[in-house]
Short mmCIF file of the C-alpha atoms (twelve columns), coordinates in Angstrom:
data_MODEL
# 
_entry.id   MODEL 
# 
loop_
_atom_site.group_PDB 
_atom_site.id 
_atom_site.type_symbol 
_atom_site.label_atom_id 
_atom_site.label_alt_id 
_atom_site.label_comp_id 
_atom_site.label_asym_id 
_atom_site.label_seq_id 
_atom_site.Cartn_x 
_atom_site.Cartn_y 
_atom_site.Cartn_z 
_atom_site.pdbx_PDB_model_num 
ATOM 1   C CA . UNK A 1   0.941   -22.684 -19.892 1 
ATOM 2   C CA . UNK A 2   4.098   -23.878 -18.926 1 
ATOM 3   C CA . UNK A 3   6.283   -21.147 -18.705 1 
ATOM 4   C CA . UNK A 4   3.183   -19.475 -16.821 1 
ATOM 5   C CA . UNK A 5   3.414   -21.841 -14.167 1 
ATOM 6   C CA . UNK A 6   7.293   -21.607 -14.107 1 
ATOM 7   C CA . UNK A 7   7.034   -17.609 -13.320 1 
ATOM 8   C CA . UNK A 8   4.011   -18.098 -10.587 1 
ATOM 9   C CA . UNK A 9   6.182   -20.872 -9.248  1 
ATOM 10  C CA . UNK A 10  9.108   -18.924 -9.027  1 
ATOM 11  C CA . UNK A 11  7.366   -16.063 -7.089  1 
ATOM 12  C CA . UNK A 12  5.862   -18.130 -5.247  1 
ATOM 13  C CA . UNK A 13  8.981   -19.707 -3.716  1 
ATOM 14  C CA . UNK A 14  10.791  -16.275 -3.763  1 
ATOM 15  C CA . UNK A 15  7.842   -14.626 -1.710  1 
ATOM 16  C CA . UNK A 16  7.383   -17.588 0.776   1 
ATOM 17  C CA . UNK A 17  11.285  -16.980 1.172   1 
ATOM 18  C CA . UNK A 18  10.850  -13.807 2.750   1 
ATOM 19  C CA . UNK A 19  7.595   -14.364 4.247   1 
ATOM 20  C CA . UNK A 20  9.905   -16.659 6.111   1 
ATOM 21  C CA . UNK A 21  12.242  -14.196 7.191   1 
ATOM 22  C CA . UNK A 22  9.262   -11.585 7.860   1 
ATOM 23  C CA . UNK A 23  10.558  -9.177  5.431   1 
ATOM 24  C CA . UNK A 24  7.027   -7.028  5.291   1 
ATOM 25  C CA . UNK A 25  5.917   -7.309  2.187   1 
ATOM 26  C CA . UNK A 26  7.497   -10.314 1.427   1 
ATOM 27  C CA . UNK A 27  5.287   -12.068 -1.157  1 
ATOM 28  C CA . UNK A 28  5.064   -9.513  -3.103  1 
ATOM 29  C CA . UNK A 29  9.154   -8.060  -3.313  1 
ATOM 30  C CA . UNK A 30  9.951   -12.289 -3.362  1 
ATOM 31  C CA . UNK A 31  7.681   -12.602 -6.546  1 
ATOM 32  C CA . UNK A 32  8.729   -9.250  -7.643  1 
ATOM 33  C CA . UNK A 33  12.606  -10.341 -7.017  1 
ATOM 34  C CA . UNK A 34  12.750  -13.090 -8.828  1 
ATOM 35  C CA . UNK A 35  10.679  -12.829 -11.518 1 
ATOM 36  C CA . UNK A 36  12.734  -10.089 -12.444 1 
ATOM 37  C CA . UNK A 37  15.777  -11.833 -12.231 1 
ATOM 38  C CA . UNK A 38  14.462  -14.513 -14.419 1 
ATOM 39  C CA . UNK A 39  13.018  -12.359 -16.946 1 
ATOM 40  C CA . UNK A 40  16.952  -10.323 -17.036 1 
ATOM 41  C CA . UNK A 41  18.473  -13.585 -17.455 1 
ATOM 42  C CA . UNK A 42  16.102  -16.212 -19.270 1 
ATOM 43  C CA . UNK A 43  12.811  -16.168 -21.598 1 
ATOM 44  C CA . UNK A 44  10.950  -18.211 -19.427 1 
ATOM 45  C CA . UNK A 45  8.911   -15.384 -17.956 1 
ATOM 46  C CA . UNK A 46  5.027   -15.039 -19.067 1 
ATOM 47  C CA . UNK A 47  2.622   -13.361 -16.955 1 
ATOM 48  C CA . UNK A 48  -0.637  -12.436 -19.171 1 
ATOM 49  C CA . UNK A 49  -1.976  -8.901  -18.872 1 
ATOM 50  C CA . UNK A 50  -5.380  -10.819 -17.763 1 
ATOM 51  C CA . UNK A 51  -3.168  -11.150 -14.327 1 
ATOM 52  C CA . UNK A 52  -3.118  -7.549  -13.454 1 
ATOM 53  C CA . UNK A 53  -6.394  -7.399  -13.746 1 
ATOM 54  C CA . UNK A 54  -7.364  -10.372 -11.174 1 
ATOM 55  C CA . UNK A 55  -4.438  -8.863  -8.759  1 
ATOM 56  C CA . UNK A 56  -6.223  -5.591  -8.741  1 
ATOM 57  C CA . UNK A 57  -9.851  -6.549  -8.075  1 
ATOM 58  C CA . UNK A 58  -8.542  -8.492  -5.279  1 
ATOM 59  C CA . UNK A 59  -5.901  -6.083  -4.072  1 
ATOM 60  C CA . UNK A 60  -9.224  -3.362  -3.817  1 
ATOM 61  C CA . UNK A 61  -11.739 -5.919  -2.451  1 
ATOM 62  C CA . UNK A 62  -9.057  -6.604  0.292   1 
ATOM 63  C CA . UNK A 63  -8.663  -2.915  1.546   1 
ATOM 64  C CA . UNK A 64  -11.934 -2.419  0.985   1 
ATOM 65  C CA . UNK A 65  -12.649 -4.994  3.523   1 
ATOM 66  C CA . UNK A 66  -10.901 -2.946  6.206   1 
ATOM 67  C CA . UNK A 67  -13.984 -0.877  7.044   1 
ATOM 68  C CA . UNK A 68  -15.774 -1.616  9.328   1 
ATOM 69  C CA . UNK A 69  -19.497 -0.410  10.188  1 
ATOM 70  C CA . UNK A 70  -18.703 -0.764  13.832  1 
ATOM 71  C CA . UNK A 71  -15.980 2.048   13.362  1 
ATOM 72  C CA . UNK A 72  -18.179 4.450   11.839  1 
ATOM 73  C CA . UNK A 73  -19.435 5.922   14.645  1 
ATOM 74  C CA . UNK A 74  -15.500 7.050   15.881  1 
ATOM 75  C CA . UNK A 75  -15.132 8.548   12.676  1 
ATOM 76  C CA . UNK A 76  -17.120 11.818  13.422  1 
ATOM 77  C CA . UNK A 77  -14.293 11.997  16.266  1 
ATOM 78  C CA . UNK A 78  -11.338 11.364  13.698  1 
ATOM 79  C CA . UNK A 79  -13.274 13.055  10.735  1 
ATOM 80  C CA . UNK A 80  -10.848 16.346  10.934  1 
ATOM 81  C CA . UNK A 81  -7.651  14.678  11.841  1 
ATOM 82  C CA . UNK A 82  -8.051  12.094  8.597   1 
ATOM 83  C CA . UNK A 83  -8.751  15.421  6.237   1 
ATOM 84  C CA . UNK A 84  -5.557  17.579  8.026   1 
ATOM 85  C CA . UNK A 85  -3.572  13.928  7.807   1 
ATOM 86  C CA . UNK A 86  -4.176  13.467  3.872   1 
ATOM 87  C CA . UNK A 87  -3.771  17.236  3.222   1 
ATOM 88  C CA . UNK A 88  -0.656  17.348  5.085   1 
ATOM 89  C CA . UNK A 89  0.434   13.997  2.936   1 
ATOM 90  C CA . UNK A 90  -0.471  15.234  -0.495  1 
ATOM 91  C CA . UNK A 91  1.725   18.386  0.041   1 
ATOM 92  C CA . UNK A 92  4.382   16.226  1.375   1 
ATOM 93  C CA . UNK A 93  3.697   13.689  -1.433  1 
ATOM 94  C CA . UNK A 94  4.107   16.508  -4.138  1 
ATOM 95  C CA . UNK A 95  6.657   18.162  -2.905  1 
ATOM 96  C CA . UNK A 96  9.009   15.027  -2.835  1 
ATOM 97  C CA . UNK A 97  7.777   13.401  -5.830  1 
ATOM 98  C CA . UNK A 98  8.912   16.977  -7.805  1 
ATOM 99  C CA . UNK A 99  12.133  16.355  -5.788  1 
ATOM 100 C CA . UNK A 100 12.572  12.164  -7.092  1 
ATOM 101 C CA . UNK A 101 11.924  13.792  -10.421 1 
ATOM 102 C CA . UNK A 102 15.114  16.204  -10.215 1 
ATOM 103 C CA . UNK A 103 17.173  13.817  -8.487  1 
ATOM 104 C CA . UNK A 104 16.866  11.056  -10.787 1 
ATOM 105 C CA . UNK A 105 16.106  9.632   -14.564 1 
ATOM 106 C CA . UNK A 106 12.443  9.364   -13.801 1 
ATOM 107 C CA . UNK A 107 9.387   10.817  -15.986 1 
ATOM 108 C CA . UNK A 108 7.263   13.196  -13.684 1 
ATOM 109 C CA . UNK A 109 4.660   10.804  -12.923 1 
ATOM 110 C CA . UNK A 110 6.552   7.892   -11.846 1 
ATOM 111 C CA . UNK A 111 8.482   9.889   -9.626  1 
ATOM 112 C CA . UNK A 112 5.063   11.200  -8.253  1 
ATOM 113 C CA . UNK A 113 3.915   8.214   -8.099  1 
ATOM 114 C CA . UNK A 114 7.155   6.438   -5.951  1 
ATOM 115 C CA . UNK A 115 6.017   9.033   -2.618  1 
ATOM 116 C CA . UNK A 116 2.421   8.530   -2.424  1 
ATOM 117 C CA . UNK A 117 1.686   7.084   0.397   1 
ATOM 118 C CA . UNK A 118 -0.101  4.171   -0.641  1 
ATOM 119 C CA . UNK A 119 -0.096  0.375   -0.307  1 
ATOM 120 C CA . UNK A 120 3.114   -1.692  -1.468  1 
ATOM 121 C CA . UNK A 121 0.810   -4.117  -3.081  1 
ATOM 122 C CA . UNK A 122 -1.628  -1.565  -4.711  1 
ATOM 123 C CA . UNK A 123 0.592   1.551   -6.217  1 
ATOM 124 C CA . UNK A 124 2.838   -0.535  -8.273  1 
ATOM 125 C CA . UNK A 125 -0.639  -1.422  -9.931  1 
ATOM 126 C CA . UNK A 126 -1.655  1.585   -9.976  1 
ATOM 127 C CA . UNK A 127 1.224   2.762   -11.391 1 
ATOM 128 C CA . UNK A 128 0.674   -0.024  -14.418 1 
ATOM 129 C CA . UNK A 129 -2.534  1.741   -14.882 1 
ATOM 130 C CA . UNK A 130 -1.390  5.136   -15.871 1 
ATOM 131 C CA . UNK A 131 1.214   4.319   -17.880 1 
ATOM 132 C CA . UNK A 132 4.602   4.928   -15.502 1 
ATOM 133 C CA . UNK A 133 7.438   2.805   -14.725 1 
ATOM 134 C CA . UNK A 134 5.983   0.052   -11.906 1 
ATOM 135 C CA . UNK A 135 9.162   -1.741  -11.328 1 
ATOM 136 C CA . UNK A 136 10.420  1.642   -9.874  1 
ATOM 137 C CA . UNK A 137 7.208   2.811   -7.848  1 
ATOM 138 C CA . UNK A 138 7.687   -0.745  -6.384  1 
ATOM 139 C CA . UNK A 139 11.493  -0.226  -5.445  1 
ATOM 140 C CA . UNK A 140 10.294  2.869   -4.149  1 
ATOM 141 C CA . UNK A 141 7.232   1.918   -2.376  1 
ATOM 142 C CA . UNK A 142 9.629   -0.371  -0.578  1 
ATOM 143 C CA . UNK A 143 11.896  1.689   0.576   1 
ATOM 144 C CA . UNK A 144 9.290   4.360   2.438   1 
ATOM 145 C CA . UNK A 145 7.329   0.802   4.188   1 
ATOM 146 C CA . UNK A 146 10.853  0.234   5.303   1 
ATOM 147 C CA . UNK A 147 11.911  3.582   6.620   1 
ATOM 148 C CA . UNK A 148 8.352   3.557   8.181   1 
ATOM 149 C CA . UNK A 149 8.734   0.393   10.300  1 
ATOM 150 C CA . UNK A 150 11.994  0.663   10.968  1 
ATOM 151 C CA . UNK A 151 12.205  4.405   12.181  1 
ATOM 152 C CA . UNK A 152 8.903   5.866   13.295  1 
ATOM 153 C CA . UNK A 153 8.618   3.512   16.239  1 
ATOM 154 C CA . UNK A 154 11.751  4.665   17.647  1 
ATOM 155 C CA . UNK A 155 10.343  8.301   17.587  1 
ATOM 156 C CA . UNK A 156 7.205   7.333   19.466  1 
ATOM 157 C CA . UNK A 157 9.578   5.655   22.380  1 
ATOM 158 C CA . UNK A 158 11.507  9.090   22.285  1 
ATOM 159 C CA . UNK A 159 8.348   10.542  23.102  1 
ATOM 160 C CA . UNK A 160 8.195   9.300   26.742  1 
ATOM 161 C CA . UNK A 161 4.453   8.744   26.687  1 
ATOM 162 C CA . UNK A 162 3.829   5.152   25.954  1 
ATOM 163 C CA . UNK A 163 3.337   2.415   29.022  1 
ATOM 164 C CA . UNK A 164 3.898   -0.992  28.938  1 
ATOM 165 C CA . UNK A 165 1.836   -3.028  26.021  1 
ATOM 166 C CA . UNK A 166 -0.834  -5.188  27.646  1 
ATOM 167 C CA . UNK A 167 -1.623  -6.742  24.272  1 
ATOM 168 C CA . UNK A 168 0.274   -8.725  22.592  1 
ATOM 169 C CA . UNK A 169 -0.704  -10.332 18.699  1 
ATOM 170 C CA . UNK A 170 1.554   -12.963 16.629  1 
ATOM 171 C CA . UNK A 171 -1.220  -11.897 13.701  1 
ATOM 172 C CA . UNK A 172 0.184   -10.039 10.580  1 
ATOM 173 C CA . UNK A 173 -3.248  -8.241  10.641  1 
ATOM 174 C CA . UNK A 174 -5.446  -6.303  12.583  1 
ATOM 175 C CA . UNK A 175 -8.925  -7.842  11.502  1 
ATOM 176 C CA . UNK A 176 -9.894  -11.741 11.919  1 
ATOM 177 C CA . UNK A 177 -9.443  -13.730 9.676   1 
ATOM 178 C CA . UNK A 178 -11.663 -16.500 7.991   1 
ATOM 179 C CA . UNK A 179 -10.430 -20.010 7.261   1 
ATOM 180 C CA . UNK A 180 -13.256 -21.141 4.771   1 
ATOM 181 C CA . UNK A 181 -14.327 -19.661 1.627   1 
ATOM 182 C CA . UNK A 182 -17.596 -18.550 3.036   1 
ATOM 183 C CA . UNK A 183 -20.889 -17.757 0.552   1 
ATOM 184 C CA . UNK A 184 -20.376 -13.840 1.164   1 
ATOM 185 C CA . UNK A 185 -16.380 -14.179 0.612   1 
ATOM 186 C CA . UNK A 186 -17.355 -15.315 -2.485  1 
ATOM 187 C CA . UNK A 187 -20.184 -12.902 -3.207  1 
ATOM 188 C CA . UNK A 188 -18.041 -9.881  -2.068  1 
ATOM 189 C CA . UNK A 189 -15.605 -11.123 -4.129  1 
ATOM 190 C CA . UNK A 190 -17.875 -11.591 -7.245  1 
ATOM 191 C CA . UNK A 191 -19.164 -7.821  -6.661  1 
ATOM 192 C CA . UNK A 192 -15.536 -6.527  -6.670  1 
ATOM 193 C CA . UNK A 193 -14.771 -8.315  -10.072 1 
ATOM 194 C CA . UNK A 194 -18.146 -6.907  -11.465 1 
ATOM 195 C CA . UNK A 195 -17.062 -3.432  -10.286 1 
ATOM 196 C CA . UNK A 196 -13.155 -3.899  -11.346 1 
ATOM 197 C CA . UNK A 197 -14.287 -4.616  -14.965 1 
ATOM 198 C CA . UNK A 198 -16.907 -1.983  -14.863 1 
ATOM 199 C CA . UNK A 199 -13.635 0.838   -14.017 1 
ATOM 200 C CA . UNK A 200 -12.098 -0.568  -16.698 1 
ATOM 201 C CA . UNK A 201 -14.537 -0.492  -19.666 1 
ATOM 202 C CA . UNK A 202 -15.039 3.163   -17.969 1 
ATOM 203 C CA . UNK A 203 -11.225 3.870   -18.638 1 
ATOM 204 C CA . UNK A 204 -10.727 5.535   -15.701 1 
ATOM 205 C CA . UNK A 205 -7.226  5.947   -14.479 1 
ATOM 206 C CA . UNK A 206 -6.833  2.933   -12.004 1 
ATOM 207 C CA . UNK A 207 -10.199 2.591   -11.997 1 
ATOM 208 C CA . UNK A 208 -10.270 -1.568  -11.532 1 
ATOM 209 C CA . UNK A 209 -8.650  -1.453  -8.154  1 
ATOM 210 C CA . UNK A 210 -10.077 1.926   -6.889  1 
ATOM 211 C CA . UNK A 211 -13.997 0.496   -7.846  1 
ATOM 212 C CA . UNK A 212 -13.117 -3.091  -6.345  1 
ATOM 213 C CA . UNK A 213 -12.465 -1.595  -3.284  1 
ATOM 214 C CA . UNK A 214 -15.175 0.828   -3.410  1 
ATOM 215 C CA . UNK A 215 -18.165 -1.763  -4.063  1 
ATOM 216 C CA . UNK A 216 -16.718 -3.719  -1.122  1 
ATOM 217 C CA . UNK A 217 -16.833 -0.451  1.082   1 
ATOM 218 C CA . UNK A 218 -20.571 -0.462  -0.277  1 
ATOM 219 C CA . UNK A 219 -21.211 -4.022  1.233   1 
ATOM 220 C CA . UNK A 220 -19.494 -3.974  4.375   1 
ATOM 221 C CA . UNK A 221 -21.635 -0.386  5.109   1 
ATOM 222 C CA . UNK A 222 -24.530 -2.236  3.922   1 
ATOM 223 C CA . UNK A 223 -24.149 -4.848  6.888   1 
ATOM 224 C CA . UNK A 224 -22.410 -7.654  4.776   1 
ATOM 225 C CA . UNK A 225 -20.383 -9.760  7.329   1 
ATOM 226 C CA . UNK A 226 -17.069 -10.916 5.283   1 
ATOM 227 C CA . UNK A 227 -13.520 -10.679 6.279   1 
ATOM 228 C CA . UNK A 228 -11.111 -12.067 3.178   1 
ATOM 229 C CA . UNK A 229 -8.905  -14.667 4.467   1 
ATOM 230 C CA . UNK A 230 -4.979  -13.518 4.383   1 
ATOM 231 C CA . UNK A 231 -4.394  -15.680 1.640   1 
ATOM 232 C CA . UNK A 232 -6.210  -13.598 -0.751  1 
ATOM 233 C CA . UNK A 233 -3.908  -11.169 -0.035  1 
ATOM 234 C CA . UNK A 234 -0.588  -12.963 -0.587  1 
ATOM 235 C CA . UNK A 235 -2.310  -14.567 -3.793  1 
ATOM 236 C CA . UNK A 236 -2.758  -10.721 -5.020  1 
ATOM 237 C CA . UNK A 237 0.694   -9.452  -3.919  1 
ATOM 238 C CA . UNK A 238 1.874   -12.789 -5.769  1 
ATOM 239 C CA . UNK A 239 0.183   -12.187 -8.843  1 
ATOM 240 C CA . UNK A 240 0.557   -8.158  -8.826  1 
ATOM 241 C CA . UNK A 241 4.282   -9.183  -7.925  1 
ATOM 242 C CA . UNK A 242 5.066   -11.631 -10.815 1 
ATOM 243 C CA . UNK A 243 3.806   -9.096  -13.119 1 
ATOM 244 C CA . UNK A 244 5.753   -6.190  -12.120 1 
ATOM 245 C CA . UNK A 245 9.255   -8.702  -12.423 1 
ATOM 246 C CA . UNK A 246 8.084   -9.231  -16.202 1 
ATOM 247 C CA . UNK A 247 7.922   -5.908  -16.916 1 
ATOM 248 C CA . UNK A 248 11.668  -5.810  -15.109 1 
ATOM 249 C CA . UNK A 249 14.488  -5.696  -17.689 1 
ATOM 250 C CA . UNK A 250 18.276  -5.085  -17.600 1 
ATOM 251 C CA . UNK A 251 18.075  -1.560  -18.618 1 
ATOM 252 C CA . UNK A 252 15.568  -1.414  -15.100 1 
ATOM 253 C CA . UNK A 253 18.453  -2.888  -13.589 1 
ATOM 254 C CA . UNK A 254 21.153  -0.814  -14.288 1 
ATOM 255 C CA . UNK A 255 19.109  2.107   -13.910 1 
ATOM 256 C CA . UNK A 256 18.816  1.475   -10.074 1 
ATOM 257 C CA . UNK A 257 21.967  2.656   -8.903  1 
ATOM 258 C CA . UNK A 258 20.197  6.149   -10.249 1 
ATOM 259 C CA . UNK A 259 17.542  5.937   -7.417  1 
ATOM 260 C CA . UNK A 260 19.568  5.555   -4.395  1 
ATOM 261 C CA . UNK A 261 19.907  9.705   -3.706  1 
ATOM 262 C CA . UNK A 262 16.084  9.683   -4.597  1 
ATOM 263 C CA . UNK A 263 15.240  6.652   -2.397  1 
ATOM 264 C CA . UNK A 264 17.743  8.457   0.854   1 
ATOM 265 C CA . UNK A 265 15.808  12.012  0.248   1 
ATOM 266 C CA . UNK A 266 12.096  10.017  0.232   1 
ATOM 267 C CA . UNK A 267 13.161  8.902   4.041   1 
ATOM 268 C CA . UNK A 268 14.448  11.387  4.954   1 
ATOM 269 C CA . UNK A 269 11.788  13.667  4.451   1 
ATOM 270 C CA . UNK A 270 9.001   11.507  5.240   1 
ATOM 271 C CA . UNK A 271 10.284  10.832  8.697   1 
ATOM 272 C CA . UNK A 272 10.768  14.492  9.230   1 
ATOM 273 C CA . UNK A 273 6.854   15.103  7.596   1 
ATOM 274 C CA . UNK A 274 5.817   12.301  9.798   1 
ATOM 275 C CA . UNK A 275 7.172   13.805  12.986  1 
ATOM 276 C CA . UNK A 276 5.905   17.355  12.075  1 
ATOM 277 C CA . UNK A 277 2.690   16.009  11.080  1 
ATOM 278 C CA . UNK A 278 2.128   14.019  14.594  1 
ATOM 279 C CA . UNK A 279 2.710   17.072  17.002  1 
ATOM 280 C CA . UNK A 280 0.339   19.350  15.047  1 
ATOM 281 C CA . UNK A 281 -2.400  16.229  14.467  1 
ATOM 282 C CA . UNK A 282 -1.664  16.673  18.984  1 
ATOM 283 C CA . UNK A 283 -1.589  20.198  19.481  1 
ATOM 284 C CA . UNK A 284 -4.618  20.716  16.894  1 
ATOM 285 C CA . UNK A 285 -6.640  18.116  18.219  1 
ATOM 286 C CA . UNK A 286 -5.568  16.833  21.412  1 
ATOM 287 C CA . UNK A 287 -4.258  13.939  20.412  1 
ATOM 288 C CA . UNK A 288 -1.547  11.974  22.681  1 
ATOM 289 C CA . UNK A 289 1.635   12.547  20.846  1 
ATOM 290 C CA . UNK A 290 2.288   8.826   20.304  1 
ATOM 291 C CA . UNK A 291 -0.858  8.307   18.933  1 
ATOM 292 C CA . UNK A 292 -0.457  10.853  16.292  1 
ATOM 293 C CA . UNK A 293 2.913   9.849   15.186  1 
ATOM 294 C CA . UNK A 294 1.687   6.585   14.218  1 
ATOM 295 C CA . UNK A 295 -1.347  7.728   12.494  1 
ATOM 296 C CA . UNK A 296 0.899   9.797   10.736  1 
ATOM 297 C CA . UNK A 297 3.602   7.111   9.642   1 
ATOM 298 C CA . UNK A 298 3.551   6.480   5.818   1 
ATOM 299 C CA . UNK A 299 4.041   3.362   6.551   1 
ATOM 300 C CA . UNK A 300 1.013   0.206   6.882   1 
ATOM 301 C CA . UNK A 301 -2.333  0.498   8.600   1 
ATOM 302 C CA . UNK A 302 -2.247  -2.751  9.617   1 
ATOM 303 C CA . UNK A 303 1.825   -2.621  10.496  1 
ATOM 304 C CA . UNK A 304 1.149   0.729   12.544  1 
ATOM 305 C CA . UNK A 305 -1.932  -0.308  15.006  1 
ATOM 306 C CA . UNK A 306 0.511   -3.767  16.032  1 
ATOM 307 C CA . UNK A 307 3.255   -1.407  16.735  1 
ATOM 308 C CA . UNK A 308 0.545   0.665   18.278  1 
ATOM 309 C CA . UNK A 309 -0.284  -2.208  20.121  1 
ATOM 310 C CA . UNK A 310 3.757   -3.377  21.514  1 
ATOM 311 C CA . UNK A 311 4.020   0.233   22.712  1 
ATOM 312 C CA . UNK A 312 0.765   0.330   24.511  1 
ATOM 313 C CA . UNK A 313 -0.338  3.197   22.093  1 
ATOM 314 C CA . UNK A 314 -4.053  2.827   20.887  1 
ATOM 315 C CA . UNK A 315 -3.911  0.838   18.348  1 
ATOM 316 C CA . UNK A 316 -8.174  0.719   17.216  1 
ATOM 317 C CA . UNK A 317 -7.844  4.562   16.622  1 
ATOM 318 C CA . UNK A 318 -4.497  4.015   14.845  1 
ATOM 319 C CA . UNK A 319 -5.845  1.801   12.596  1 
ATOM 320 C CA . UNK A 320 -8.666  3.210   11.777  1 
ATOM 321 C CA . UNK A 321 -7.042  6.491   10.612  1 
ATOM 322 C CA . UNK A 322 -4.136  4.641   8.654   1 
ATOM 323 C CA . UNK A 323 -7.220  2.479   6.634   1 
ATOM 324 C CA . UNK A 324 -8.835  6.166   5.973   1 
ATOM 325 C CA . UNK A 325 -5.216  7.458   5.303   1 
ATOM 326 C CA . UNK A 326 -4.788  4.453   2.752   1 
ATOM 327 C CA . UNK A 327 -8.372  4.694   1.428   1 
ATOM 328 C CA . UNK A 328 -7.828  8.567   0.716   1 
ATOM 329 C CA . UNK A 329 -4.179  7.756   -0.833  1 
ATOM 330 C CA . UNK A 330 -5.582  5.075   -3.186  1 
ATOM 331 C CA . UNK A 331 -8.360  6.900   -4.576  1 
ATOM 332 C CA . UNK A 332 -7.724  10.656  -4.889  1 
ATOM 333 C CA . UNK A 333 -3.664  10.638  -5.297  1 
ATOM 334 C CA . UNK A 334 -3.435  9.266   -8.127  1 
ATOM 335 C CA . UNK A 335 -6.202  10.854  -9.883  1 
ATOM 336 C CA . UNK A 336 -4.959  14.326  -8.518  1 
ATOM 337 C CA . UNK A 337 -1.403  13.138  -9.714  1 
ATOM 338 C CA . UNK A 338 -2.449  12.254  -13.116 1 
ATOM 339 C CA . UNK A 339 -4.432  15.739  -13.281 1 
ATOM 340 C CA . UNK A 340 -1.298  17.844  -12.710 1 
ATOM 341 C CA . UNK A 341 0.861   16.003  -14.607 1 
ATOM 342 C CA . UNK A 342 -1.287  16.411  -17.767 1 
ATOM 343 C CA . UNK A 343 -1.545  19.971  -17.050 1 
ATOM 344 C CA . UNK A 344 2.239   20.368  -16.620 1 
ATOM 345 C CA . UNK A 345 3.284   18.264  -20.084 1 
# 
């Protein structure tokens, strides 16, 4: 137990750290940081595989708990953009994880795996789940939220259509927040365990996290009023986090310098996808350029609708196509991934 509570301890304070300094993220690439640094350099390290486990049923119950009934209705209106938007990112997706794969030491699927355009906190998992190398989809992951916030905003100013932001939000997320563990928090929750384990006695690839955020879907639809509190969410990214720096070695280490072409290429091309992407989502279905840019950023959903939000862009309909973006990454990607890979082996 107590080199257990040494790791979570460590993450802990290395994710708080750049919480801090608003790093986005920053629980999970703290944890991630220097667990891995202790596991290169010491034995204290011990995360249990139990861990992943509880980090995934709470990773899916959390996006799961980004849809809301009350949206439902606008989807009809955003129905065709969503399906052209994940199209357009699975090509993209493909086409640059083939690239990682020539550019660099990685096994097909990892390299898949590092573009899809995902959650930081829920592809490393993922990535645990079918077998590739998480410490890399995580470095990877990284770098495209990064490229994301840092660079698509700029190409939504060079638009020229955004007016002065009228809302302003300190919030890290777009949905409320509750400050008490509430009777359906802890219901929801209790479902999306039940589900998680059910995925896993089913096998199926990444199916803990992909049917804890499904049953949660299933209960929000079904009227159940429960928003998880944001510290469920650094408590997964701390726990996914700390168990992805075990699994970080010194051969992990000095295979990084190998990913920096890869990791250059990956923003490259996803900036230029995302800009491509956003005029046709406008031209196709009369969009307002801005709009479509960030709906088509691979970056957050919840990151994307506040920048929507500073730039005076709409940041509801933003949202709610980057949650249907992230829903449609998490659950068919991988699968479709894993299915080609197979076939190409």
């Amino acid at each position: 137990m107590g080199p257990l509570l040494m790791t979570l301890l460590a993450g802990f304070l290395g994710g708080a750290l750049l919480q801090r300094l608003r790093v986005p993220g920053g629980m999970m690439l703290g944890s991630v940081a220097v667990v891995a640094l202790l596991n290169i350099n010491t034995s204290w390290v011990d995360i249990p595989s139990g861990f992943r486990f509880v980090a995934q049923c709470i990773t899916g119950a959390y996006i799961g708990m980004t849809v809301q009934k009350k949206d439902l209705p606008r989807l009809k209106h955003l129905f065709k953009p969503v399906l052209t938007l994940l199209c357009g990112l699975l090509l993209v997706n493909l086409l640059v994880g083939y690239a990682i794969y020539l550019l660099s030491p990685l096994d097909l699927l990892t390299a898949m795996l590092c573009a899809v355009p995902g959650g930081i906190s829920d592809m490393p998992l993922i990535a645990v789940d079918l077998g590739a190398d998480a410490p890399k989809v995580a470095v990877m992951q990284f770098v495209r939220l990064i490229s994301g916030l840092a660079m698509i905003p700029l190409l939504v100013r060079q638009q020229g259509e955004t007016v002065e932001a009228t809302v302003k939000t300190k919030s890290g997320d777009i949905l409320p927040k509750t400050p008490k563990f509430s009777k359906s928090l802890a219901f929801a929750l209790l479902v999306a365990v039940l589900a998680g384990y059910l995925g896993k006695v089913l096998e199926i690839p990444a199916g803990t996290l992909l049917f804890a955020m499904l049953s949660v879907v299933l209960l929000k639809l079904c009227s159940l009023e429960v928003t998880f509190p944001l510290w469920f969410k650094r408590v997964a990214q701390l726990f996914s986090g700390a168990y992805i720096g075990s699994h970080f070695g010194y051969r992990d280490f000095q295979e990084l310098k190998f990913l920096l072409i890869p990791a250059v290429f990956l923003v490259v091309v996803n900036v230029l996808a995302c800009l491509a992407m956003g005029h046709f989502l406008s031209r196709a279905y009369r969009m307002p350029l801005s709009q479509a840019i960030l709906s088509s950023s691979p970056a957050g959903a919840s990151d994307m609708a506040l920048i929507a939000s500073d730039l005076g862009v709409s940041g509801s309909d933003v949202a709610l196509v980057q949650i249907f973006r992230l829903l449609g990454a998490v659950a068919l990607f991988p699968q479709i991934i894993r299915l080609l890979v197979e076939a190409l082996v």
